[in-house]
mmCIF file of the N, C-alpha and C atoms, coordinates in Angstrom:
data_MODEL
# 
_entry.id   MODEL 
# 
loop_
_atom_site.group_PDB 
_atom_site.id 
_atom_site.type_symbol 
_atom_site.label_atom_id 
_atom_site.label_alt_id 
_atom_site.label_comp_id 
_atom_site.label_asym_id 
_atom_site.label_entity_id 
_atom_site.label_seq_id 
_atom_site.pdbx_PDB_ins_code 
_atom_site.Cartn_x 
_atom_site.Cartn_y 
_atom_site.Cartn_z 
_atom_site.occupancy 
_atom_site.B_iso_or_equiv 
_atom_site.pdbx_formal_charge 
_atom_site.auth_seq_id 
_atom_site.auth_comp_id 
_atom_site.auth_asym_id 
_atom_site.auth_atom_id 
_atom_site.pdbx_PDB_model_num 
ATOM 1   N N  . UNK A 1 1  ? 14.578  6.311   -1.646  1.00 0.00 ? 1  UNK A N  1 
ATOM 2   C CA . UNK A 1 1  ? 14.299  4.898   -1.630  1.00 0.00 ? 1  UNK A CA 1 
ATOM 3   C C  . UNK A 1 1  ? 12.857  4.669   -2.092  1.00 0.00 ? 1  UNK A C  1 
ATOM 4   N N  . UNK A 1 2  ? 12.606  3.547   -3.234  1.00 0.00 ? 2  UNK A N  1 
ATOM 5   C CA . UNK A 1 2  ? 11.529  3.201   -3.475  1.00 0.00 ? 2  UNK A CA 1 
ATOM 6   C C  . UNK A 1 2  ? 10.689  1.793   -2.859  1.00 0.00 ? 2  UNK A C  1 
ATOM 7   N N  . UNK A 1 3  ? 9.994   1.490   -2.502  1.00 0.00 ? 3  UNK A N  1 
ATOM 8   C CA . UNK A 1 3  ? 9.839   0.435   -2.620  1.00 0.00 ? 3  UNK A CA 1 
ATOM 9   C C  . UNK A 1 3  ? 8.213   0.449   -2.584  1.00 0.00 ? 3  UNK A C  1 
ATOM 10  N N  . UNK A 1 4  ? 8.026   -1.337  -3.249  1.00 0.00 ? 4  UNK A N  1 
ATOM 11  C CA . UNK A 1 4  ? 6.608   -1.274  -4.145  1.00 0.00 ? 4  UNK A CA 1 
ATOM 12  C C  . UNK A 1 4  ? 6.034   -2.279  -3.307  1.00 0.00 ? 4  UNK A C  1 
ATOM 13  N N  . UNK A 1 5  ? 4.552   -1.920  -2.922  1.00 0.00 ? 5  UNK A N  1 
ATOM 14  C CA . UNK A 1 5  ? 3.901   -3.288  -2.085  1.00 0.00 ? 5  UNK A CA 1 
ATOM 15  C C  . UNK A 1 5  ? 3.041   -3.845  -3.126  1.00 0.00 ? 5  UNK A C  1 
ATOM 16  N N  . UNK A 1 6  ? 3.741   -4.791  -3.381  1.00 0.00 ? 6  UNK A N  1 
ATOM 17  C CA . UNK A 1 6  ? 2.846   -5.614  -4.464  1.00 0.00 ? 6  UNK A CA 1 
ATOM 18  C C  . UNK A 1 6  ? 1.490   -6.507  -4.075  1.00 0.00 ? 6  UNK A C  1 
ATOM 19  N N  . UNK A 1 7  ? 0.227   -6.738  -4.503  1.00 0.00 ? 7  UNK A N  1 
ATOM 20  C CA . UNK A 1 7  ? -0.655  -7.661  -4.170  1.00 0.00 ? 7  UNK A CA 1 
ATOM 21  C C  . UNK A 1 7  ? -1.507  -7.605  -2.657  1.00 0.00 ? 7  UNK A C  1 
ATOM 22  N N  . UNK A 1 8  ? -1.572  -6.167  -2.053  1.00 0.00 ? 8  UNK A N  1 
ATOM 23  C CA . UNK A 1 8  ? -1.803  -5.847  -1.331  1.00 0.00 ? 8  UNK A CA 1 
ATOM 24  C C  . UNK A 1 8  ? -3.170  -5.636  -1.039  1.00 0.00 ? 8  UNK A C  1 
ATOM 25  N N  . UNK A 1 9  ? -3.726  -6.151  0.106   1.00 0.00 ? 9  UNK A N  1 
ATOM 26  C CA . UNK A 1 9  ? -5.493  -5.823  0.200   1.00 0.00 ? 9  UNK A CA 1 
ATOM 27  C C  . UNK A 1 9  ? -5.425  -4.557  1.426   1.00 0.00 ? 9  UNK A C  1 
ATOM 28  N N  . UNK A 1 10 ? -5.920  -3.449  0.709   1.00 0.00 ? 10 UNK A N  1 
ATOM 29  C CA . UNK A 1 10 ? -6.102  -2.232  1.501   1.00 0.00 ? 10 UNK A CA 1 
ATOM 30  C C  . UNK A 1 10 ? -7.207  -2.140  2.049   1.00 0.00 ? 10 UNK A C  1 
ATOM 31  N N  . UNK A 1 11 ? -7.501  -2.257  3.427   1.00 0.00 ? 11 UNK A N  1 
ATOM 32  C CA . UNK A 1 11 ? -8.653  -1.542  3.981   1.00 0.00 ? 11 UNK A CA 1 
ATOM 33  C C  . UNK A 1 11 ? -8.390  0.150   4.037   1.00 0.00 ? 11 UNK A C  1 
ATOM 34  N N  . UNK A 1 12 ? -9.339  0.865   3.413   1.00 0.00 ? 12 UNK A N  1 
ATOM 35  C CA . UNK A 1 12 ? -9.056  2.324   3.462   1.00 0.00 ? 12 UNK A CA 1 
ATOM 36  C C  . UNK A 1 12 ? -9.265  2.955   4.781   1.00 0.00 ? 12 UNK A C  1 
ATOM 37  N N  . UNK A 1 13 ? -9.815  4.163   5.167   1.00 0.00 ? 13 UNK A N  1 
ATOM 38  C CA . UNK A 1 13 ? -9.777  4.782   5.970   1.00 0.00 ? 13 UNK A CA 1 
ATOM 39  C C  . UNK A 1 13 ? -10.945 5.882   5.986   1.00 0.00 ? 13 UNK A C  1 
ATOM 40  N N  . UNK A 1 14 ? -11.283 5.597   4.800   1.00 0.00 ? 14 UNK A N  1 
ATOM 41  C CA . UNK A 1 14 ? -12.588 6.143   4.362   1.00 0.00 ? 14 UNK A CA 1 
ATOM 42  C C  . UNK A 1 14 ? -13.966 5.891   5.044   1.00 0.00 ? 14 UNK A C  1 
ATOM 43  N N  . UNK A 1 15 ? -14.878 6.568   5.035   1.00 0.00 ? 15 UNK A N  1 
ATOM 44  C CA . UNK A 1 15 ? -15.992 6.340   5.669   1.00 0.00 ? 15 UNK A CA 1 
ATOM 45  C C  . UNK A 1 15 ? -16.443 4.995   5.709   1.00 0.00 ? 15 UNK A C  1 
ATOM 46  N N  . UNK A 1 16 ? -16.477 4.389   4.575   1.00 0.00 ? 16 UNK A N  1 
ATOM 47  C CA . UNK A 1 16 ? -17.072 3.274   3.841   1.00 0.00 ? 16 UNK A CA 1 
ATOM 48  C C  . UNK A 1 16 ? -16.063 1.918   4.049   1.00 0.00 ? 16 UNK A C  1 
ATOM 49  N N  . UNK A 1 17 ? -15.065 2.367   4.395   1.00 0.00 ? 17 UNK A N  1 
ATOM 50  C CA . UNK A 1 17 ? -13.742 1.123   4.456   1.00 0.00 ? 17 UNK A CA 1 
ATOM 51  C C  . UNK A 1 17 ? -14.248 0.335   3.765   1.00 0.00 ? 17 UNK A C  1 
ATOM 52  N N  . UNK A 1 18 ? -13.605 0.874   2.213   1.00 0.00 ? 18 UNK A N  1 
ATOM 53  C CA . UNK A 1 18 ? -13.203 0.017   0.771   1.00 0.00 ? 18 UNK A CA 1 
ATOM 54  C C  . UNK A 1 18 ? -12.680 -0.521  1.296   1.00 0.00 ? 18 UNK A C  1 
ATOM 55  N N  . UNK A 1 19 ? -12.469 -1.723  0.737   1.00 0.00 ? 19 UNK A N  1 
ATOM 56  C CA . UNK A 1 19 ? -11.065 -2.841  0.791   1.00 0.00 ? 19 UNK A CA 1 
ATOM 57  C C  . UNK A 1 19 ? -10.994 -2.755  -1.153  1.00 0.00 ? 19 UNK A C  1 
ATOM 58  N N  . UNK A 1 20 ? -10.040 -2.824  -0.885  1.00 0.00 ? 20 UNK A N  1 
ATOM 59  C CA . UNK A 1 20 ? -9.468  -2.604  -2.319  1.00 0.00 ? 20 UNK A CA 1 
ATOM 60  C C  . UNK A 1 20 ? -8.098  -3.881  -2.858  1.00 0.00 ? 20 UNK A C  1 
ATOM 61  N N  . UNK A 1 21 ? -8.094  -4.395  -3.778  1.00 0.00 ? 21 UNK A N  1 
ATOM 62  C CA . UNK A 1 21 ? -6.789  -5.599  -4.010  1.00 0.00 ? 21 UNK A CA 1 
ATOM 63  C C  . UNK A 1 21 ? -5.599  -4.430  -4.754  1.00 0.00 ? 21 UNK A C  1 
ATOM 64  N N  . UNK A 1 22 ? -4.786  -3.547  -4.536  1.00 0.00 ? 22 UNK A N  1 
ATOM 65  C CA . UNK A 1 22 ? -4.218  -3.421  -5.072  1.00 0.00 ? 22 UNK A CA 1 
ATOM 66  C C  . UNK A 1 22 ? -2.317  -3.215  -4.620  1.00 0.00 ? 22 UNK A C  1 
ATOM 67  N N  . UNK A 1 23 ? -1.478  -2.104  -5.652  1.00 0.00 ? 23 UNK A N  1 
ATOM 68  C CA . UNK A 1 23 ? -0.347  -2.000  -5.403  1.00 0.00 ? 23 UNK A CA 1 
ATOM 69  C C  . UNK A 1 23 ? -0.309  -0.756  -4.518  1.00 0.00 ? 23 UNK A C  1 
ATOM 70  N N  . UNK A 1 24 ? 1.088   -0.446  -3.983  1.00 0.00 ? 24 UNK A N  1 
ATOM 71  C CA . UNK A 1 24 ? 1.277   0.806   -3.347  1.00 0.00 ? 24 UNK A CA 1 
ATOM 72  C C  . UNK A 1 24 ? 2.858   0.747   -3.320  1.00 0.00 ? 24 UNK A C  1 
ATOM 73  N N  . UNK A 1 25 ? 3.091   2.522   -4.050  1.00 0.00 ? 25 UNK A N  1 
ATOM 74  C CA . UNK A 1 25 ? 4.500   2.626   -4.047  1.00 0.00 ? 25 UNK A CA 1 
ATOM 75  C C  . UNK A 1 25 ? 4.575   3.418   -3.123  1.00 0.00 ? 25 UNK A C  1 
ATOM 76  N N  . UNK A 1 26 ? 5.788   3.651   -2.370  1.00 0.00 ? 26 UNK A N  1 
ATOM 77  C CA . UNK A 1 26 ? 6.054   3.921   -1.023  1.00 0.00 ? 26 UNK A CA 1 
ATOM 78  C C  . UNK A 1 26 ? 7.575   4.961   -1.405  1.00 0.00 ? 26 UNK A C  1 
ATOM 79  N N  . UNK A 1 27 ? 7.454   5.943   -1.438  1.00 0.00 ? 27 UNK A N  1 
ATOM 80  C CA . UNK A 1 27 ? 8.552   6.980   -1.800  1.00 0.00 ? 27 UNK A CA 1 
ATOM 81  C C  . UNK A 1 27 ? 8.870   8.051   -0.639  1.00 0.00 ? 27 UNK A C  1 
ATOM 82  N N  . UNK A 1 28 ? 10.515  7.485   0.023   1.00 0.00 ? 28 UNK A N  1 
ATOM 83  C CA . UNK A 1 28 ? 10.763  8.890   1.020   1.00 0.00 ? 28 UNK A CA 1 
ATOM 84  C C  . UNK A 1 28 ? 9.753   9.046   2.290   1.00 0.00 ? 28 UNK A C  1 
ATOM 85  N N  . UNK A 1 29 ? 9.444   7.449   2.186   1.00 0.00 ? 29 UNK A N  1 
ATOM 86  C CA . UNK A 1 29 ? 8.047   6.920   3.490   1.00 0.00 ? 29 UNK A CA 1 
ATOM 87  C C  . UNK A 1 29 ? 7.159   7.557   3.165   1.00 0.00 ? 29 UNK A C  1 
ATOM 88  N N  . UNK A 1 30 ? 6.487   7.813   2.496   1.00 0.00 ? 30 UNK A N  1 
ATOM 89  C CA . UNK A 1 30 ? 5.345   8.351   2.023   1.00 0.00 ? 30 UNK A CA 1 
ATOM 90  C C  . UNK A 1 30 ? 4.574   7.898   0.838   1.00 0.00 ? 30 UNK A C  1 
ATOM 91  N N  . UNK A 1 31 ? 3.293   7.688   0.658   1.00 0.00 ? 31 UNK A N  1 
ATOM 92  C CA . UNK A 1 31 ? 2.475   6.562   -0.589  1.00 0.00 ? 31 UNK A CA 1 
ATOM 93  C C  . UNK A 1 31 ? 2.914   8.281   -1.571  1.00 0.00 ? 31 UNK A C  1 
ATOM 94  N N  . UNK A 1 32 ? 3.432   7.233   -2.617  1.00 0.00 ? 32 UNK A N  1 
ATOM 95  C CA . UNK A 1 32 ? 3.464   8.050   -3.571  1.00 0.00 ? 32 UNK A CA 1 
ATOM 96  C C  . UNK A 1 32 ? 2.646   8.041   -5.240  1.00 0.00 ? 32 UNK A C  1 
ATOM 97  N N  . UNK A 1 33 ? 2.003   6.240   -5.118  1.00 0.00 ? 33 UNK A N  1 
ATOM 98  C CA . UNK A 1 33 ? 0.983   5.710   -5.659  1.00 0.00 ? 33 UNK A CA 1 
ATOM 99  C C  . UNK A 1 33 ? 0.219   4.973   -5.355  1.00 0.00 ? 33 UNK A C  1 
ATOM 100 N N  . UNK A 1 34 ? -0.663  4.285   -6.071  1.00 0.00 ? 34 UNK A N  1 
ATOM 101 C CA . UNK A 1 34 ? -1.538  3.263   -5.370  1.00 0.00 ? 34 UNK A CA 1 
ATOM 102 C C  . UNK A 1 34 ? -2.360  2.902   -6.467  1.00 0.00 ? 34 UNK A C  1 
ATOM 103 N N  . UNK A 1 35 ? -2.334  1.831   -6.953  1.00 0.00 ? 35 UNK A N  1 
ATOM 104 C CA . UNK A 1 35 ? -3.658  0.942   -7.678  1.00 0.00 ? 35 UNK A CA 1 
ATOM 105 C C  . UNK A 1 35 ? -3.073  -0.062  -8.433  1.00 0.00 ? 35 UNK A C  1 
ATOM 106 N N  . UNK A 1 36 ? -4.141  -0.770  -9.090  1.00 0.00 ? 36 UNK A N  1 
ATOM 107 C CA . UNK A 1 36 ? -3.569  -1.731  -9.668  1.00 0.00 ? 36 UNK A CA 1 
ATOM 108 C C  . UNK A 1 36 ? -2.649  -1.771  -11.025 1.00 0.00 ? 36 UNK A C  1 
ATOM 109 N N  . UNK A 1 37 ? -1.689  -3.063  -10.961 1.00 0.00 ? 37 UNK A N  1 
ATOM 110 C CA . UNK A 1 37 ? -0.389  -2.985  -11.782 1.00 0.00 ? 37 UNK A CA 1 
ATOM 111 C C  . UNK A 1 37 ? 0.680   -2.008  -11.866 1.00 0.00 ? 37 UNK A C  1 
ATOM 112 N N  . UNK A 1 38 ? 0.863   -1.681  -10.504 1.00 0.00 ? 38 UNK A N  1 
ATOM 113 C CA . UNK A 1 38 ? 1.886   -0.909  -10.724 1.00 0.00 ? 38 UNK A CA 1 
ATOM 114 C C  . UNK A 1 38 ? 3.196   -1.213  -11.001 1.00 0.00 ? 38 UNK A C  1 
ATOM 115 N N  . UNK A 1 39 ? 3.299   -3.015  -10.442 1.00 0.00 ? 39 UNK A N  1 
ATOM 116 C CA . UNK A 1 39 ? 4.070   -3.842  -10.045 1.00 0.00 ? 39 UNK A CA 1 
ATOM 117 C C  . UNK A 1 39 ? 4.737   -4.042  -11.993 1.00 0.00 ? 39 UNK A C  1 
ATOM 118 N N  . UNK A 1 40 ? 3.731   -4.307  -12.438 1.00 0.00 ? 40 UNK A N  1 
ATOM 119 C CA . UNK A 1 40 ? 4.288   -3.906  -14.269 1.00 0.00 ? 40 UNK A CA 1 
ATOM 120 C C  . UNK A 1 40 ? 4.731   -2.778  -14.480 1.00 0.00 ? 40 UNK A C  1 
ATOM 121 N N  . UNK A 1 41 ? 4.500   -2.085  -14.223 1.00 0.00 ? 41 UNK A N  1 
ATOM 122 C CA . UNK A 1 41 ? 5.362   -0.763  -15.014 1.00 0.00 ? 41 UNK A CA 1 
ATOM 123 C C  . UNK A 1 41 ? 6.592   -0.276  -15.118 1.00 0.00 ? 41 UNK A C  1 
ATOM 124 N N  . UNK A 1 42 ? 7.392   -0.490  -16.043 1.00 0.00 ? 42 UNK A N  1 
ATOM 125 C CA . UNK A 1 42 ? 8.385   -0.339  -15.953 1.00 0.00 ? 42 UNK A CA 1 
ATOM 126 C C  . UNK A 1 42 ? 9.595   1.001   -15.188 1.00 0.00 ? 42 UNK A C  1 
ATOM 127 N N  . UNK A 1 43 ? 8.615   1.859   -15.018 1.00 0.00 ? 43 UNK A N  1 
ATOM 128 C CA . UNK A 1 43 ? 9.614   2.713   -14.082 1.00 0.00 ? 43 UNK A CA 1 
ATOM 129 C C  . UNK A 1 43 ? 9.515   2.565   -12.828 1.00 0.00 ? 43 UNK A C  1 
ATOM 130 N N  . UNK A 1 44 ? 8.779   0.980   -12.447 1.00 0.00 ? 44 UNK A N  1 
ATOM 131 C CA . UNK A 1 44 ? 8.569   0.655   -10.937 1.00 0.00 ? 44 UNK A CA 1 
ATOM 132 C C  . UNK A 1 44 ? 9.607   -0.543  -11.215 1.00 0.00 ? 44 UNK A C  1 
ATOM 133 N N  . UNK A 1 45 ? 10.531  -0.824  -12.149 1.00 0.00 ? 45 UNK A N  1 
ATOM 134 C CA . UNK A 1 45 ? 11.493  -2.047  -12.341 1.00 0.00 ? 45 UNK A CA 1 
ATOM 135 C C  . UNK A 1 45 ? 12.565  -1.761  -11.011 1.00 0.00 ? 45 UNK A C  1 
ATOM 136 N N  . UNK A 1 46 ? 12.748  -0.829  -10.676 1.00 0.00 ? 46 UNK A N  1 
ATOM 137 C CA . UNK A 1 46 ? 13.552  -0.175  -9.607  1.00 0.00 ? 46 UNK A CA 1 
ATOM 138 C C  . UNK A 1 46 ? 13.682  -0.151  -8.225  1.00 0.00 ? 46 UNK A C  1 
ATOM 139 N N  . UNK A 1 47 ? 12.498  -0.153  -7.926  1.00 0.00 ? 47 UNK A N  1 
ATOM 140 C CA . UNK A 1 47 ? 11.882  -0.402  -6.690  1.00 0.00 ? 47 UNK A CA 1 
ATOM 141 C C  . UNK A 1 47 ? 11.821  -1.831  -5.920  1.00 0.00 ? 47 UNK A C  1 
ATOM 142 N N  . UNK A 1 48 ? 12.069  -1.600  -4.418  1.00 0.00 ? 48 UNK A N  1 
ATOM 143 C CA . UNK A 1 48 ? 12.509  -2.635  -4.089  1.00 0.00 ? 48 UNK A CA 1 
ATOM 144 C C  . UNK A 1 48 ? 10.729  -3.424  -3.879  1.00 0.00 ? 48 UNK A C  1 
ATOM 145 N N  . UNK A 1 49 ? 10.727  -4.885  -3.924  1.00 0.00 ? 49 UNK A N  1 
ATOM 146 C CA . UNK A 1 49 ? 9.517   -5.490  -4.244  1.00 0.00 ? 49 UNK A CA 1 
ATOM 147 C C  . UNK A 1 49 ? 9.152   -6.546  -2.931  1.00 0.00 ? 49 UNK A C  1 
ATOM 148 N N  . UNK A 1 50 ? 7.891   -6.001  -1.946  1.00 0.00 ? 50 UNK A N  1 
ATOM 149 C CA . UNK A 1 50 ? 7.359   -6.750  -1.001  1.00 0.00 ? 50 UNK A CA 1 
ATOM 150 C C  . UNK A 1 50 ? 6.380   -7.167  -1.771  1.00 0.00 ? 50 UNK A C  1 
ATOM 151 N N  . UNK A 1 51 ? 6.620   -8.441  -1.730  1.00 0.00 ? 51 UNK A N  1 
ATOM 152 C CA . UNK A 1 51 ? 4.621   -9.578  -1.907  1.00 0.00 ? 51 UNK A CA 1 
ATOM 153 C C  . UNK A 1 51 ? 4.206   -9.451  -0.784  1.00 0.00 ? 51 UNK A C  1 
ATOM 154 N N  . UNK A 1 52 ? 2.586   -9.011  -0.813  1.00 0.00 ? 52 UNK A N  1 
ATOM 155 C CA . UNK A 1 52 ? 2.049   -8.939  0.028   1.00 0.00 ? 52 UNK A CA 1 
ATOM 156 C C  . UNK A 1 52 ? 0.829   -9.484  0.502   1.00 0.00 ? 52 UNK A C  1 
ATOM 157 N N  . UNK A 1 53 ? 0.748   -10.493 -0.815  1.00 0.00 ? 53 UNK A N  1 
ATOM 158 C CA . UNK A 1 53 ? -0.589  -11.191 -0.481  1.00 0.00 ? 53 UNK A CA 1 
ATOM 159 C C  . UNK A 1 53 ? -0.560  -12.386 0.047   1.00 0.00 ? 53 UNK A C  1 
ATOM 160 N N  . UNK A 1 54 ? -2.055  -12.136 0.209   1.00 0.00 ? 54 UNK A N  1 
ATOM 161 C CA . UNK A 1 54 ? -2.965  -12.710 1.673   1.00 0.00 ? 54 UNK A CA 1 
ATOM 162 C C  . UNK A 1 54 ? -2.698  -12.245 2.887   1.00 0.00 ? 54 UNK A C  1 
ATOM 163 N N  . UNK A 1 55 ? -2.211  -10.746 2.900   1.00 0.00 ? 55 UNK A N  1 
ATOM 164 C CA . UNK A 1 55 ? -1.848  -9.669  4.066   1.00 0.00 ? 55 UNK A CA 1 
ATOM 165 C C  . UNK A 1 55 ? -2.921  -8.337  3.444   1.00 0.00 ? 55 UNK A C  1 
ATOM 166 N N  . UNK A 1 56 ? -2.751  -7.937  4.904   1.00 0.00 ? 56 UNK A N  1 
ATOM 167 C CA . UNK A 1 56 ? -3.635  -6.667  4.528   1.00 0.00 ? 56 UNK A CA 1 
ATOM 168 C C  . UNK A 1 56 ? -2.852  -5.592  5.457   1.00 0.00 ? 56 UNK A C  1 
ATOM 169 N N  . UNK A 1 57 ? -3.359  -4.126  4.552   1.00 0.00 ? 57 UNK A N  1 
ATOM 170 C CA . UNK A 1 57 ? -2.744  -3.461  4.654   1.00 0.00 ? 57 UNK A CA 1 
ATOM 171 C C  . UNK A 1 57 ? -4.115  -1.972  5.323   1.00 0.00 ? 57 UNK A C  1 
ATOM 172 N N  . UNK A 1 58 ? -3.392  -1.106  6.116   1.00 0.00 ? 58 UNK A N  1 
ATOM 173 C CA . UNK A 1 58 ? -4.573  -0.391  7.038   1.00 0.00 ? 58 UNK A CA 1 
ATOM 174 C C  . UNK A 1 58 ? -3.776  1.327   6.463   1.00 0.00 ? 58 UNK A C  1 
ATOM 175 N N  . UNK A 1 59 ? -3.538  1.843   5.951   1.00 0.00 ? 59 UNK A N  1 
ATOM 176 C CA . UNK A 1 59 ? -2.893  3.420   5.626   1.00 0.00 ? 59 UNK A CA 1 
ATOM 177 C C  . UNK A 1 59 ? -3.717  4.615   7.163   1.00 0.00 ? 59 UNK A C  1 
ATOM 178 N N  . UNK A 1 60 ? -2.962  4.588   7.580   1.00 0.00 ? 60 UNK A N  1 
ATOM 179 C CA . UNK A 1 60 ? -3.374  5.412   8.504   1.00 0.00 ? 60 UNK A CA 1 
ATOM 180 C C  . UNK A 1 60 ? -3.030  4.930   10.232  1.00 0.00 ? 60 UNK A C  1 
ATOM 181 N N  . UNK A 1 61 ? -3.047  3.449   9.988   1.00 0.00 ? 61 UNK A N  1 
ATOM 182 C CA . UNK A 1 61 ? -2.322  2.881   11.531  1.00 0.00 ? 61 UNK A CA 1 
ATOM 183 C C  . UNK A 1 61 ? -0.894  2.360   11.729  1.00 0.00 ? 61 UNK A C  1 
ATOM 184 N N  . UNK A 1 62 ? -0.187  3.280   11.176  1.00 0.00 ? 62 UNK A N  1 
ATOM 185 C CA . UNK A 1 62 ? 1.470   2.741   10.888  1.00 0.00 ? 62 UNK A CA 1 
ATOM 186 C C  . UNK A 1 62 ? 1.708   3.224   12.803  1.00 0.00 ? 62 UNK A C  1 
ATOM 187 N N  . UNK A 1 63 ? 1.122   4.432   12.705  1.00 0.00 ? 63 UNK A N  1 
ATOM 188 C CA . UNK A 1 63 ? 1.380   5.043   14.552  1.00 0.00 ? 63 UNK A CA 1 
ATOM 189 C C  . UNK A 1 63 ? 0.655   5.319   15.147  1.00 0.00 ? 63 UNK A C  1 
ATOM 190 N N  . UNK A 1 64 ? -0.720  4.479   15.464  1.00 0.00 ? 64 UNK A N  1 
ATOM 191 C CA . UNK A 1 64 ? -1.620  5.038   16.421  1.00 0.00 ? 64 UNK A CA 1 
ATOM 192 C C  . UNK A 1 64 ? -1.412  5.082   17.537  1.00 0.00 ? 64 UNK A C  1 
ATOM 193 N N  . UNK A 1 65 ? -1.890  6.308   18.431  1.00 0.00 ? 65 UNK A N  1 
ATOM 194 C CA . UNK A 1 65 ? -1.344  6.451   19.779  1.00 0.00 ? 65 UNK A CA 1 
ATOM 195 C C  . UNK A 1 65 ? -2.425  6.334   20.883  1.00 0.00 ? 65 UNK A C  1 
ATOM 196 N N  . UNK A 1 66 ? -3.608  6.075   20.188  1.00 0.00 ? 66 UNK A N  1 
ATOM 197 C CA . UNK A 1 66 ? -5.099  5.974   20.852  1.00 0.00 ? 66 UNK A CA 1 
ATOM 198 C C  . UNK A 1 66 ? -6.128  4.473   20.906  1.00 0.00 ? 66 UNK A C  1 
ATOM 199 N N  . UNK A 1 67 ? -7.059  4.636   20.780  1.00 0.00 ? 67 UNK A N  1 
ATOM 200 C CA . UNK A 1 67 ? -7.903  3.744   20.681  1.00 0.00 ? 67 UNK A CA 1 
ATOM 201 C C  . UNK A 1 67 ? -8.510  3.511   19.170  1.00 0.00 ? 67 UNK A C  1 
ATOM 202 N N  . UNK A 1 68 ? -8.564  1.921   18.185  1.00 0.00 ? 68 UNK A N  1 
ATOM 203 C CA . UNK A 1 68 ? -9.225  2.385   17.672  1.00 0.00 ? 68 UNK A CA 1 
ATOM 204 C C  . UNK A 1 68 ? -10.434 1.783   17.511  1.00 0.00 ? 68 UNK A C  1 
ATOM 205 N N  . UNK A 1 69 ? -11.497 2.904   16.889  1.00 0.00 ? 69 UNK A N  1 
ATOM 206 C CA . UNK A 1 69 ? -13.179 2.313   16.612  1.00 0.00 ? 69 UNK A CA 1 
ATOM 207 C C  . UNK A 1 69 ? -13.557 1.609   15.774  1.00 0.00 ? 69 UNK A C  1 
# 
């Protein structure tokens, strides 16, 4: 199963927490891409398509089991 998060604002997870405006393809639950226009490309015609903007998106807190900082 594919599916594509279109228009997505990523806060990263990185030291620096980029926020970033972009796409993220999501393959077998797992990011299998990420950046902008992916949502054009035609071998992403397939994939099922969430709009996601003016949402934000966190990669790393799908299951936190703690506190976070």
């Amino acid at each position: 199963m594919r599916t594509l998060l279109a228009n997505a604002t990523v806060i990263t997870m990185n030291p620096t927490r980029d926020v970033l405006d972009t796409d993220i393809l999501i393959e077998n639950c797992a990011i299998a891409d990420m950046g902008p226009g992916l949502a054009g490309r035609p071998e992403n015609a397939g994939a099922e398509r969430v709009d996601l903007s003016g949402r934000i998106v966190i990669p790393g807190l799908i299951h936190p089991e703690g506190a976070v900082d």
